[in-house]
N, C-alpha and C positions, 0 to 999 in steps of 0.2 A: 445156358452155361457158356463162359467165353471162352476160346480157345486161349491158354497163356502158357503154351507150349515154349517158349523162349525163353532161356533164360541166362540171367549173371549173376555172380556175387560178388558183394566186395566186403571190405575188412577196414573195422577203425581200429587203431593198434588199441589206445588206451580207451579201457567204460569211462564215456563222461554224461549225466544228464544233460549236457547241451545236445546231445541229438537227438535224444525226444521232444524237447523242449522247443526246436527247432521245426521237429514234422507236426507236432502238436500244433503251432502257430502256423503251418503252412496249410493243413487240413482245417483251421478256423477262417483265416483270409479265403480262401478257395470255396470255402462251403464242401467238405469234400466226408466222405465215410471213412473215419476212421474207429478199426477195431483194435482195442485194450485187452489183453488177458493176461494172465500171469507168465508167457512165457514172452511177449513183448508186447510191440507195436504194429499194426497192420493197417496200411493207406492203399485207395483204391482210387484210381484216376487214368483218364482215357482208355477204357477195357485193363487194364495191368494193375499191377499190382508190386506195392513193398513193403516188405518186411524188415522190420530194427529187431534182432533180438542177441541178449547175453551171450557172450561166449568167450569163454576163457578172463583173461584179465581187460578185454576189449567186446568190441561188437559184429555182430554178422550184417551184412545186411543182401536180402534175397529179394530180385526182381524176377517179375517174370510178365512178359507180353504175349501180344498174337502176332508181331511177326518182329525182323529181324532193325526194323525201318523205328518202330516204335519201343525196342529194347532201347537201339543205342539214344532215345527222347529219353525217356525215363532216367538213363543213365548221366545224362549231358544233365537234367534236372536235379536228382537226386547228388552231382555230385555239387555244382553250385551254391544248392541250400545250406550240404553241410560245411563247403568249403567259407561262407558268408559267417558262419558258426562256427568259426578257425579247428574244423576238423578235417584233416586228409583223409580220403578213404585210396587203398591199397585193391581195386577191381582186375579180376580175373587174367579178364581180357580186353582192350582199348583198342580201338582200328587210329591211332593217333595220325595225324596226317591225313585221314580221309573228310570228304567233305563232311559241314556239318548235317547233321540228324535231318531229313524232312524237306535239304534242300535240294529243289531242282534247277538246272540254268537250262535257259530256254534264250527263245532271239523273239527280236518285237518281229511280227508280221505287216500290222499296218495301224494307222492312224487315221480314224476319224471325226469329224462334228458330228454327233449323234445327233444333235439338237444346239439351239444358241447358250446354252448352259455347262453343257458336258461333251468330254472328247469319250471316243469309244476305240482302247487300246486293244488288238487281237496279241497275244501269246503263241508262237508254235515251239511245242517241244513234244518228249516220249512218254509222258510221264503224267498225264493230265486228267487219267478215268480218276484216278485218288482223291481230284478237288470237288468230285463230285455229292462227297459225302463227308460226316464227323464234324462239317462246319463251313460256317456260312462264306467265312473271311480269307485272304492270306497275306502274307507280309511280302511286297515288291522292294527289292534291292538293285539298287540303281548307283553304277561306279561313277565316282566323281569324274567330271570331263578330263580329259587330257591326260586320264589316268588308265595302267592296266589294270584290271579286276585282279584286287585282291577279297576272295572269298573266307568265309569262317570257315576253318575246321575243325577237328579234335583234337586238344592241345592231351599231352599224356595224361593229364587227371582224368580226364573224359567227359571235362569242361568244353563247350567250344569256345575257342577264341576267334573273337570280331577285330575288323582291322577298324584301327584307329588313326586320329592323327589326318596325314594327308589324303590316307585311306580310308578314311570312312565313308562310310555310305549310307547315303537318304534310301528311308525306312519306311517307309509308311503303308498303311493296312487298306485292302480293297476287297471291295463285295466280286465274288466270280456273278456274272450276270448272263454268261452263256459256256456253251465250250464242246467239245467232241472227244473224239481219241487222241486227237495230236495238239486240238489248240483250247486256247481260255481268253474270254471276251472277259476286260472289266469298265466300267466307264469312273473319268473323271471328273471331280466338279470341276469348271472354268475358273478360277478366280485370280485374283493378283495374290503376288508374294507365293506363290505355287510351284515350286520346285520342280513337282510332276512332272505340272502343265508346262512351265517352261521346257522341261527334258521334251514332253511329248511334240512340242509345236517346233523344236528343234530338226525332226527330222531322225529318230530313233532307229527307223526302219534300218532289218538286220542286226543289228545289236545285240550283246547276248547280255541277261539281267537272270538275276535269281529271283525264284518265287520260294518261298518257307510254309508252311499249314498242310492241308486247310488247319482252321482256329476259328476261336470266337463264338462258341458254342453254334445250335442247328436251331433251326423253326421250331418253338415251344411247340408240346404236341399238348395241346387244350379241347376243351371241347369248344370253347370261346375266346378268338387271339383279337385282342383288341392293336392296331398299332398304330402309336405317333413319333411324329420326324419333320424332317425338316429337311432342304433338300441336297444334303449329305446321307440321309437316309433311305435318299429314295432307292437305289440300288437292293440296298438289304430289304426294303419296304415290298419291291417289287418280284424279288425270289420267294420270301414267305407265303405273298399273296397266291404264289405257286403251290406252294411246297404245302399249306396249310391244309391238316385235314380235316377240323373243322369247321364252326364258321367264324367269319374273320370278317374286320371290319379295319379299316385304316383311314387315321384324318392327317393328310401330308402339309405341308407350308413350302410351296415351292412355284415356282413361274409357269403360266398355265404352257407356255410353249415348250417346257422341257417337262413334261405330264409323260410324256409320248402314249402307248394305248392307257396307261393310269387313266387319263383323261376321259374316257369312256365306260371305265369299270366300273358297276353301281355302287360296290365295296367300298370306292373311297371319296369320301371328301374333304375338300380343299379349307381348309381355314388357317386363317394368320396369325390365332391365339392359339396355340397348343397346350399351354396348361389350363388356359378358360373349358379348353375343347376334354381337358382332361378331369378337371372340376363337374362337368356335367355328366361322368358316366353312373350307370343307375347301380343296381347292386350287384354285388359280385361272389361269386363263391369259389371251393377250393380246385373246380373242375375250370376255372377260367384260368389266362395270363395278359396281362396288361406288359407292351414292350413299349418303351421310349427311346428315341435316340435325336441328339441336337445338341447344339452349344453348352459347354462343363455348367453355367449357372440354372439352365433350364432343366437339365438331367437331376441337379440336385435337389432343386425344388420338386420335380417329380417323383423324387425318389422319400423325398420328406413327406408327399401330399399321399403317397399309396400305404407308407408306412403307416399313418394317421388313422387310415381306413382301417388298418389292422391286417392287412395282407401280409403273408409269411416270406420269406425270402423266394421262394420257388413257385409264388405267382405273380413276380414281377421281374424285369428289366429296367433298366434305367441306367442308360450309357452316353457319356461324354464324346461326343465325333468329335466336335474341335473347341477352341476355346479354354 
């Protein structure tokens, strides 16, 4: 039973079916549990919970979380969707001006070459036991040069607002690969056109940047995790082989000198055909999961080739890194 002692309401003045209509489409795109009964609508995502239902000439709408971190997410969520679906909602309570939901700002510690492929960036901040779980991934916010960090917060809808414009800020999502109580190791790929990489080989140290997550859902719990990647996945490739409890089998496509122990682990092998390598798996059942990650046209075709097989949405993966 989940603790979702937490809670808000908010208020749409006028009943309109655009905000079923709305969580109805957001619970199909998500793959997510939603409960219908006569008295409304009830969506379930990340331990919480929300509730659409009748009231008066308008609507109610009731969250409720496990803690105070993951109300104001839901809330920052829930009010987006409906505001994308030209409805205001009128909530409780909004900490407006406070950072946004989930985010931490931390300083770079240090920079290194892992390997000829990947840098290996350390993280210190207060706030780091939380990346340890809920997900695999987080989103690094990195202020543009010669600028002061302008961070998201909660604009009064209880929307957060991202700076834009001069202020924006490079985005992009990384596997935690290690970490402690105060810090978080993620490695980078090496490559040209890399924003990161350039940030990182600048000389970061000290700096303060924001982390957002974890995300990106957790290590399928299979009886059988099969995984392929490429060597943007290796990261994610190399925590599951952790995290996986049972057996796991992984075929990477990546330079044997950035392997590091991968390179020794009987679990994986190296091939440069990842969908040939995905073509030849034997038969499958509903107690397996099959994850893919690599370039948008390789993820598609993977995601076509398992569909084919007849696999359901929730024994497979099949994710776009770049491209």
């Amino acid at each position: 039973m989940f603790d979702r002692s937490h809670r808000s309401r908010g208020r749409i003045a006028h009943r309109s079916g655009a905000a079923a209509v709305a969580l109805k489409a957001r619970a199909a795109a998500w793959d997510l549990p939603l409960v219908e009964t006569d008295e409304g609508l009830c969506l379930f995502l990340w331990n919480c919970e929300l509730r659409l239902t009748p009231e008066g000439a308008g609507l109610r709408i009731d969250l409720a979380a496990p803690d105070q971190r993951m109300l104001a997410t839901l809330r920052d969520s829930a009010s987006e969707l409906f505001d994308e679906a030209g409805l205001a909602v009128a909530w409780d309570h909004v900490d407006t001006g406070a950072l946004a939901p989930r985010l931490s700002l931390v300083r770079v510690l240090s920079v290194m070459r892992r390997s000829p492929g990947f840098l290996r960036i350390r993280l210190r901040g207060a706030d780091m036991p939380r990346f340890a779980q809920d997900g695999l991934h987080f989103r690094l916010l990195i202020p543009p040069p010669g600028r002061a960090p302008v961070w998201p917060r909660i604009g009064a809808s209880g929307r957060t607002i991202w700076p834009d414009g001069a202020d924006a800020m490079h985005r992009p999502v990384y596997t935690v690969t290690g970490q402690d109580q105060d810090w978080l190791d993620f490695d980078a790929f090496a490559h040209a056109d890399s924003p990161t990489c350039d940030w990182a080989l600048a000389g970061p140290q000290g700096q303060q940047v924001g982390i957002t997550g974890p995300g990106g859902g957790w290590c399928p719990d299979a009886r059988r995790l099969f995984l392929f990647g490429d060597q943007t996945a290796l990261p994610a490739i190399a925590r599951m082989l952790v995290l996986a409890r049972g057996r796991v089998r992984a075929v990477l496509r990546c330079a044997p000198e950035d392997m590091g122990p991968l390179a020794n682990d009987r679990r994986v092998i190296a091939s440069d055909d990842l969908l040939g390598a995905l073509a030849l798996l034997g038969p499958l059942d509903q107690n397996d999961h099959v994850w893919f990650a690599g370039p948008a046209n390789e993820a598609r075709s993977a995601r076509r080739m398992l569909r084919d097989r007849g696999l359901d949405k929730t024994g497979y993966t099949a994710a776009a890194y770049w491209g």
